[in-house]
C-alpha positions in Angstrom: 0.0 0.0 0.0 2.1 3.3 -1.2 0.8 5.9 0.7 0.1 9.5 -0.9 0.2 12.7 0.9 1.0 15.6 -1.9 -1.4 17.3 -3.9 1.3 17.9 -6.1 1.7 14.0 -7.3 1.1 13.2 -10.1 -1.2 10.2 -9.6 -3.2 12.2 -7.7 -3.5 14.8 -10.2 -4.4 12.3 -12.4 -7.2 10.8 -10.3 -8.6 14.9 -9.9 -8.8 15.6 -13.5 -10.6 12.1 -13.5 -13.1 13.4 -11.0 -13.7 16.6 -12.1 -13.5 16.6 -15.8 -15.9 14.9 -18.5 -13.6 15.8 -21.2 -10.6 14.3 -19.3 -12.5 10.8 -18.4 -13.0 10.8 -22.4 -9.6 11.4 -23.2 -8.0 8.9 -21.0 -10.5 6.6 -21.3 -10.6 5.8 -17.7 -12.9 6.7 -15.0 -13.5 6.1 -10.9 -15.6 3.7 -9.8 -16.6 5.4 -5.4 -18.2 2.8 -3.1 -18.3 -0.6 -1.8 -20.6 -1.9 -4.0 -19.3 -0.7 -7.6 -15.9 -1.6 -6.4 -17.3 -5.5 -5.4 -19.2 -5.7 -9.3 -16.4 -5.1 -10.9 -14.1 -7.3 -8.9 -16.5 -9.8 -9.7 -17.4 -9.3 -13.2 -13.9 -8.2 -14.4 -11.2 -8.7 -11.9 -8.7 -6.6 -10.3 -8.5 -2.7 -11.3 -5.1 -1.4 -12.4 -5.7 1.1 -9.2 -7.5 0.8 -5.9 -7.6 3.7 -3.9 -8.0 4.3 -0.2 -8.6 6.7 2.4 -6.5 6.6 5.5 -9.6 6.1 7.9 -10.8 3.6 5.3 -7.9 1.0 5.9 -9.3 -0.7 8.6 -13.1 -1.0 7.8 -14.5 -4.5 7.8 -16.0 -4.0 4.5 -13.2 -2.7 2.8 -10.4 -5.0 4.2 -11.5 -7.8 2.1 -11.5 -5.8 -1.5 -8.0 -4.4 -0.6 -7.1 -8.0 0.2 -8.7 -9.3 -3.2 -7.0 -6.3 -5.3 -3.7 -6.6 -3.7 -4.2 -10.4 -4.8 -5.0 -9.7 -8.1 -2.1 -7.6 -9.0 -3.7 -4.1 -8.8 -1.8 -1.1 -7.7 -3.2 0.5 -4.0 -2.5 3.6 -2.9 -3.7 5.0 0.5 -4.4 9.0 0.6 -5.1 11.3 3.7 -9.3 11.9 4.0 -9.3 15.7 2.6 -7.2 14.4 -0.1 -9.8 11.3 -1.0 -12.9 13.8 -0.2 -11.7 16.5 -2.9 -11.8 13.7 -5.5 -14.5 11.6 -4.4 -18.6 12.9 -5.7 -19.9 10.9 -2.7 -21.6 12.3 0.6 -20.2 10.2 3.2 -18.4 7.7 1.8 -16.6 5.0 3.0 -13.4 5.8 1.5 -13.1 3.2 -1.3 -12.4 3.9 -5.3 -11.3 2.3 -8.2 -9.9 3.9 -11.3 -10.5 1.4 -14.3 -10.5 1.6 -17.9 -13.5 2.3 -19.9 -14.4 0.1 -23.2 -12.7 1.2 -26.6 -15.2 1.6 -29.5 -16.1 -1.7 -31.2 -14.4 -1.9 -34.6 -18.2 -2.8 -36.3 -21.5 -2.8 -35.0 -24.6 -5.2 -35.6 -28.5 -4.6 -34.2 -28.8 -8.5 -34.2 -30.0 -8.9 -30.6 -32.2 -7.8 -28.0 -30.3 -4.1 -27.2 -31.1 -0.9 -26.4 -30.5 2.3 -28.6 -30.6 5.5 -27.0 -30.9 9.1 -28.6 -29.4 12.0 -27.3 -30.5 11.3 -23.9 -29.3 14.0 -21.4 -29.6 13.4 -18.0 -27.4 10.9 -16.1 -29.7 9.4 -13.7 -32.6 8.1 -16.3 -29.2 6.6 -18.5 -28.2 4.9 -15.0 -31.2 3.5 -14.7 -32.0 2.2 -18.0 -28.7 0.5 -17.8 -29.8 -1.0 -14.5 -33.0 -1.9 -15.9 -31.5 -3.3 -19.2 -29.1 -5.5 -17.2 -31.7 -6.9 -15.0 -33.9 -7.4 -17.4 -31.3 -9.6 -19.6 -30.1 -7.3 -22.6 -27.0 -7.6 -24.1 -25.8 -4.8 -25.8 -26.8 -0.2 -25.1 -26.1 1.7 -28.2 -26.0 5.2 -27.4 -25.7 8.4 -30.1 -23.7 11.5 -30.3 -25.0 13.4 -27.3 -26.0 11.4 -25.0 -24.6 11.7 -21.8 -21.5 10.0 -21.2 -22.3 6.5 -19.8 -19.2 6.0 -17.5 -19.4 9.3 -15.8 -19.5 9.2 -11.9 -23.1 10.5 -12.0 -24.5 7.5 -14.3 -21.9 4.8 -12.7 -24.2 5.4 -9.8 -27.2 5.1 -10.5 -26.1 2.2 -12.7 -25.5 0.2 -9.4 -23.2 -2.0 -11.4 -25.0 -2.8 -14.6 -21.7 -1.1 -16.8 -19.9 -5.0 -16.3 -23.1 -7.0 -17.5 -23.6 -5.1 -20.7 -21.8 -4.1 -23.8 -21.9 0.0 -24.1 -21.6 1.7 -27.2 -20.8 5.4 -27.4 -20.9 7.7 -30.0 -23.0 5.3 -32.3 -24.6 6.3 -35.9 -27.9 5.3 -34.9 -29.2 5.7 -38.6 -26.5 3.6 -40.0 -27.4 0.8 -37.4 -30.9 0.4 -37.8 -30.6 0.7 -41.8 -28.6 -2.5 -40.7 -30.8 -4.2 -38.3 -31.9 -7.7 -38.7 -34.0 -7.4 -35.6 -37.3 -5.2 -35.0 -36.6 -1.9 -33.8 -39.8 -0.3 -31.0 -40.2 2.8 -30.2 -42.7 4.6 -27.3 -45.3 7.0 -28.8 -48.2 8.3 -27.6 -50.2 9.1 -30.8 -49.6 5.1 -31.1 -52.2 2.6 -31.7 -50.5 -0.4 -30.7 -50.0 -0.5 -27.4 -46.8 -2.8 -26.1 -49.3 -5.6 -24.8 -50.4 -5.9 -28.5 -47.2 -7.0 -29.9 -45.3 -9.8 -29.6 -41.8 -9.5 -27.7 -40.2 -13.3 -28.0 -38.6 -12.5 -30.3 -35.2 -10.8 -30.2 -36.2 -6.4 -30.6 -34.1 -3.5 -30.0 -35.4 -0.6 -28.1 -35.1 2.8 -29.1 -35.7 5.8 -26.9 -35.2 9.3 -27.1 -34.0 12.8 -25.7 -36.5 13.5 -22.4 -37.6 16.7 -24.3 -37.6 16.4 -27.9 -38.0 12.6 -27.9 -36.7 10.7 -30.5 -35.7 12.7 -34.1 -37.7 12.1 -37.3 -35.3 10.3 -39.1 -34.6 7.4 -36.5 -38.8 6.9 -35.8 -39.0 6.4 -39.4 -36.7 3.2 -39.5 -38.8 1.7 -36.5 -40.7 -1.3 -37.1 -43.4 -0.6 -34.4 -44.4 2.6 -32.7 -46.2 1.4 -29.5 -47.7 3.0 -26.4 -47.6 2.5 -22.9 -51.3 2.5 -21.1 -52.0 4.1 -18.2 -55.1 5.1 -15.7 -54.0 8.3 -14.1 -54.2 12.0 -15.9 -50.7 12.4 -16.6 -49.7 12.6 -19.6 -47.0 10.5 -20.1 -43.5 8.5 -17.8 -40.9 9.5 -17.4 -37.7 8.0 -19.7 -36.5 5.6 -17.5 -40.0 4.1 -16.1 -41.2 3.8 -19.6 -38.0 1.7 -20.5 -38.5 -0.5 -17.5 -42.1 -1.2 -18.3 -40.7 -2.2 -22.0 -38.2 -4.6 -20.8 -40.1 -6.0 -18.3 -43.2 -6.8 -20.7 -41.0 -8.5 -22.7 -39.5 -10.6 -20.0 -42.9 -11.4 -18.8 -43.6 -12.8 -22.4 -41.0 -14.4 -22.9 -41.4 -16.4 -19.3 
């Protein structure tokens, strides 16, 4: 365990450009995983990071022992840093003093929409991507395509609300979204509500990719035009429609129920 105790290293100003900058996460191609939990998924899923970090009051917690144990096992570099040191990089109230930096996915040298997936359109905020992620994942897709503009799917925000779901599926960023569906050899669904069909009506046991849009300006003309079904979601109350995230729950989760 090397300890760390300069703001002036340059690991450490590494790890702050990490925590405070989108552009820099991007550009490295790395970001911080903060918390017990995110750190245990990704032990699990993937293995050791190439650098656990620590806070000094952190060392000797009972939940964090064992991950330090399993990284220092694994190979991974661990470095311990004072608290006001950890706390300026870490976006967590009350943590426990626990991060991993890891590297994100590099692009995927071709794409295919052959499976059941999820394509998402400029989507802004980080918390509804989080939680289609988490939904996704739980709900047994493979494979998130995301366009130019969405929000960056391994920033610390997302990563959160993700609760893990980035190391069960395959992310995509920065994907022509017209270009894949002009290729798709499975049937693409979109939510609408001027739609007809309603997502009870159609029949989802088959492999589909669903597409959803900006929380504002919804989906643009070009993509809803290479959909092969526009469906709505039915509801009781007077609102007039759900938000982003519930609606793509309720569309997984309909077609898990048909496929069971």
């Amino acid at each position: 365990m090397k300890p760390i105790t300069s703001r002036d290293n340059p690991l450490y100003k590494e790890l702050k450009h990490l925590a405070t900058s989108s552009q820099a996460r991007r550009r490295a191609q790395r970001t911080l995983l903060d918390g017990v939990h995110l750190c245990e998924v990704y032990l699990d899923q993937i293995g050791a990071p190439p650098l656990c970090i620590v806070s000094d009051s952190a060392l000797s917690l009972p939940e964090v022992m064992p991950i330090l144990r399993r990284c220092e096992q694994g190979g991974a570099q661990c470095i311990a840093l004072p608290d006001a040191l950890f706390k300026s990089i870490s976006q967590v109230e009350h943590g426990v003093g626990l991060m991993f930096m890891v590297a994100t996915p590099a692009p995927a040298p071709s794409l295919q929409l052959s499976g059941n997936a999820v394509l998402l359109d400029r989507l802004q905020d980080p918390g509804n991507l989080g939680s289609i992620l988490r939904s996704a994942a739980a709900a047994g897709i493979a494979d998130v395509f995301c366009s130019a503009g969405t929000a960056f799917a391994w920033s610390p925000k997302v990563l959160r609300a993700g609760m893990g779901a980035h190391f069960l599926l395959r992310i995509t960023e920065d994907v022509d979204l017209v270009q894949l569906l002009q290729s798709a050899t499975v049937a693409v669904l979109a939510t609408s509500s001027h739609a007809k069909a309603t997502i009870y009506d159609i029949d989802l046991q088959q492999p589909a990719a669903w597409l959803f849009g900006h929380e504002g300006q919804g989906i643009s003309e070009e993509l809803m035009a290479l959909t092969t079904h526009q469906v709505g979601i039915p509801h009781l109350g007077q609102m007039e429609s759900l938000n982003v995230a519930a609606s793509a729950a309720v569309c997984f989760f309909e077609q898990v129920r048909q496929k069971r």
